[in-house]
N, C-alpha and C positions, 0 to 999 in steps of 0.2 A: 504493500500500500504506500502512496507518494506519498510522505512526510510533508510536501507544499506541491504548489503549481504557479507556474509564473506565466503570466500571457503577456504577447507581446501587441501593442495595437497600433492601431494608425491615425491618420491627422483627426480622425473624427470619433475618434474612439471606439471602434469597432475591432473584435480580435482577428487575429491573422497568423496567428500560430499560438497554441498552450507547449508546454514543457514541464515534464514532472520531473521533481526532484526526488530521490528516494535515500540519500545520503550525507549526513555532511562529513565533511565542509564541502561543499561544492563549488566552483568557479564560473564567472561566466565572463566570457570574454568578445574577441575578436579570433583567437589563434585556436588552432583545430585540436587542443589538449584541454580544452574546457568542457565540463557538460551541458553547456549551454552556450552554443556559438550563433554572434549577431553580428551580420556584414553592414556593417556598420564603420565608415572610414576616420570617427571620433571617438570611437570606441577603443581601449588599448588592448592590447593582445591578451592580459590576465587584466580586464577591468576591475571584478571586485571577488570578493568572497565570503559565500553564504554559511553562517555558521546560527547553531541553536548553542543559546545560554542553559543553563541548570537552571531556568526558570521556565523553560520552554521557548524563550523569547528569541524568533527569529533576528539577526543581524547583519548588515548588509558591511562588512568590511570594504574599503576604497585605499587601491593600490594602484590607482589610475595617474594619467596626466588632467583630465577634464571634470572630474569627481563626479560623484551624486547628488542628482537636483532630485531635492522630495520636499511639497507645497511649498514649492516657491525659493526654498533657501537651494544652496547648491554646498555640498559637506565635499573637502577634498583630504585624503590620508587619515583620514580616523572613520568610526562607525557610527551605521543609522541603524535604528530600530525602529521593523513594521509592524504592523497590525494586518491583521486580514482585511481586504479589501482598499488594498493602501497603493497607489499608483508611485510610482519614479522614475525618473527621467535619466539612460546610463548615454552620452554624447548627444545623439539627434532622434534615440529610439524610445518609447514610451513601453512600461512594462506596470504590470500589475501582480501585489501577492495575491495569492490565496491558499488558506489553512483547507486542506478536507472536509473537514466538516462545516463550512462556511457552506449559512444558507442561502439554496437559487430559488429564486423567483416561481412561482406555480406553473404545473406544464397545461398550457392554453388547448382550448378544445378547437380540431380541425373542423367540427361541425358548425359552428357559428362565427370562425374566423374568417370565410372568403366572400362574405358582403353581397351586395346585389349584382353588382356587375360582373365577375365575376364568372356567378352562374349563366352569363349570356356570351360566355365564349366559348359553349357547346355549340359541334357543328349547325345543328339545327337551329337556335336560338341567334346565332352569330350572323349566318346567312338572312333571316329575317328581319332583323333592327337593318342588315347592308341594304335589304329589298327595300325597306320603309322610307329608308335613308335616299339612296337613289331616285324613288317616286318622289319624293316633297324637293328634293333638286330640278327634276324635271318640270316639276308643278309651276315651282317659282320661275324657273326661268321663262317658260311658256306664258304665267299670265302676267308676269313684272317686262312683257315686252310691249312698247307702244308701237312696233313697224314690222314689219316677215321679216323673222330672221332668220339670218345664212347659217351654213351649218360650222363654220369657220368662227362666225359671234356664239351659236349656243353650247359651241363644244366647250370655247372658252372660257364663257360662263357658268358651265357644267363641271370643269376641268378646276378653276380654283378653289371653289371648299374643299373640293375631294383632297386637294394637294395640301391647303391648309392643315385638314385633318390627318394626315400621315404625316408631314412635318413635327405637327404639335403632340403627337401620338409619341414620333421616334425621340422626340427633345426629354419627355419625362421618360422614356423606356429606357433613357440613355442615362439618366440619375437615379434611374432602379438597375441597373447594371451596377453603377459604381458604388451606392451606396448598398444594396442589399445582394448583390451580385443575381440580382435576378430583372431583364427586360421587362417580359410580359408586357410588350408590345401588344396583342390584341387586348389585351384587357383595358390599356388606354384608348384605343381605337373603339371599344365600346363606348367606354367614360364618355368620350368626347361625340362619340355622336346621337347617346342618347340623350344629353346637352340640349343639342343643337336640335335636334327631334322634339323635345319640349318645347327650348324658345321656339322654333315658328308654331306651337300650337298655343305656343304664349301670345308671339305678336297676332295669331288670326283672331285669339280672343278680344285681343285690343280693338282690333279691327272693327268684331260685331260689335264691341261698346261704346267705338266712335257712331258709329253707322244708326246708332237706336237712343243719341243726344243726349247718353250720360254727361256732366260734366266732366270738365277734361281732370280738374283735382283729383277725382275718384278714378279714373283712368288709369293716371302718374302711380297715385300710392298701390291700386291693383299692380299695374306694370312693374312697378319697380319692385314691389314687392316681392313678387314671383320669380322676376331675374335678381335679387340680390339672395334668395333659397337655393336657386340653381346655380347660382357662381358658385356658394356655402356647399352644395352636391359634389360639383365637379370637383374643386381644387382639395377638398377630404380626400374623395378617393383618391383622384391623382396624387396624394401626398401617402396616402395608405397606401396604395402599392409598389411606391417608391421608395420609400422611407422606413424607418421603425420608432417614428415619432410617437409619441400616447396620444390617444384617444381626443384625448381635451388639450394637450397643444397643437393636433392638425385641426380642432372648432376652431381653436383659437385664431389660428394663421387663417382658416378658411375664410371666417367671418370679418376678420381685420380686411382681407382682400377686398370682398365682396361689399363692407361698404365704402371702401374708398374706389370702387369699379362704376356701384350704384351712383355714391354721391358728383363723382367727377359727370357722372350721365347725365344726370339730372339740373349740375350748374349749367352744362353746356347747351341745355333744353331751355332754360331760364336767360341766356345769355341770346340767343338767336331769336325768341320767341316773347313777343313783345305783347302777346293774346291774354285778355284774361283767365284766368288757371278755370274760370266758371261758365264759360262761356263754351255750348257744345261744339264740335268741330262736326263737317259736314263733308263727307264720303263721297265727292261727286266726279272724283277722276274717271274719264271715260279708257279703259283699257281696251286695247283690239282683240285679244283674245277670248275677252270675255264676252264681246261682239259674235263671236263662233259660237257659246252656246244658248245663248239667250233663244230663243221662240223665233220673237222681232230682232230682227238686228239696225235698226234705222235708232240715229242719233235721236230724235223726235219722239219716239215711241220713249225710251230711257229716259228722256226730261219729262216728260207725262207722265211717268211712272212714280218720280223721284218730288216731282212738284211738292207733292203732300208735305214736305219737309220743311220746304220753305213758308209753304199756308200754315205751317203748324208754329215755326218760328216766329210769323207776322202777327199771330192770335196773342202769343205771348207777351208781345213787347205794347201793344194794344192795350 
């Protein structure tokens, strides 16, 4: 049974090698006569030497040129003494004790750890949100166009979320590589497009509550509301399967984002927009495509339609 274990970590404190010790004195160095060898070019050949007092109390001996940094102080040719759980710094290498018996944390259940997203990076599930995904691309682009357009403008216009979304997919796959050494790459490409799947079912809502003279104040606080839960969605997960932050520092981060995402939205809404926040806004854009499926497709017929809107406005100001 080790007597200790020393882990050695990296810039972010994560481990990358253990080491059991099961005898003293033990040495750890640079040079390959040690039982604990770190290439480490600050590090001296016989750095220190790990000895147990008649108290049991481990000791960190320094026979170095660069001594031992532990909280902060830096001890050269004499000894430190750890405690379990006690980090030190031997040249530019970060190391940690630990006693055996030192207690780990609870082992986490794989049943309730892999979230929502997750489970829709089964083939079936996966292919479906891409199906969904793909139709509300085509959707938008077909009826956000005011002229026929080429296949040269709608690939275009087809072609950049798709790109945005593999981009911003590979950018966190790429911080869950280094930090957890795990991509999972589709599971951000879900993240990010069940997002984007909400918001336009977010912005259609807006839509019908412009189009039915809600005031626009109740609009905003709806609107923003809903996007500032879904930013709070996205940037959790994204940070959950990137990360191995807790629980309540990725709310934390998520929600600090989301309302400086929200509130920046919202000044720039305020800054452009000179309308009273109470006054309804009125849905009268004539779209060509919507021309296709309407009944009547004549301009004429669509303002007879839409009249009612404005006789209902004139009764009120009356």
């Amino acid at each position: 049974m080790a007597a200790l274990i020393v882990e050695e970590l990296n810039r972010i404190g994560h481990v990358v090698n253990r080491y059991k010790v099961d005898h003293f004195p033990a040495s750890i160095g640079r040079g390959y006569g040690n039982d604990i060898i770190l290439d480490d070019q600050y590090i001296s050949p016989v750095h220190v030497t790990i000895t147990q007092s008649e108290d049991d109390v481990i000791v960190l001996n320094d026979s170095s040129l660069n001594g031992i940094e532990c909280e902060g102080n830096t001890t050269v040719g004499s000894g430190v003494e750890l405690i379990s759980g006690q980090e030190f710094v031997l040249g530019h290498t970060r190391l940690r004790f630990y006693s055996p018996d030192h207690k780990i944390p609870e082992t986490r259940s794989t049943k309730h750890s892999e979230g929502l997203a997750k489970k829709f990076v089964q083939p079936g599930m996966l292919t479906l949100i891409l199906l969904i995904f793909f139709v509300m691309l085509f959707s938008n682009v077909m009826l956000s166009a005011t002229q026929e357009l080429t296949f040269k403008k709608g690939l275009t216009e087809f072609l950049s979320p798709v790109m945005f979304v593999v981009v911003w997919a590979a950018v966190w796959a790429f911080a869950g590589r280094l930090i957890r050494h795990q991509p999972q790459f589709l599971t951000h490409i879900v993240v990010i497009t069940l997002f984007l799947i909400l918001s336009n079912i977010s912005d259609w809502l807006a839509g019908v509550s412009d189009f039915n003279l809600i005031p626009k104040v109740a609009i905003d606080i709806f609107e923003m509301g809903i996007v500032g839960l879904m930013f709070v969605w996205l940037i959790n997960n994204h940070l959950r399967y990137s990360t191995s932050l807790l629980k309540f520092t990725r709310m934390l981060g998520a929600s600090a984002f989301a309302v400086c995402i929200v509130g920046l939205y919202y000044l720039n809404i305020l800054a452009v927009n000179d309308r009273n926040l109470f006054e309804p806004l009125y849905s009268t854009t004539i779209r060509a495509p919507y021309a296709k499926i309407r009944d009547d497709s004549s301009i004429e017929k669509y303002l007879e339609d839409t009249k009612v809107i404005f006789d209902i406005s004139l009764d009120k100001e009356k």
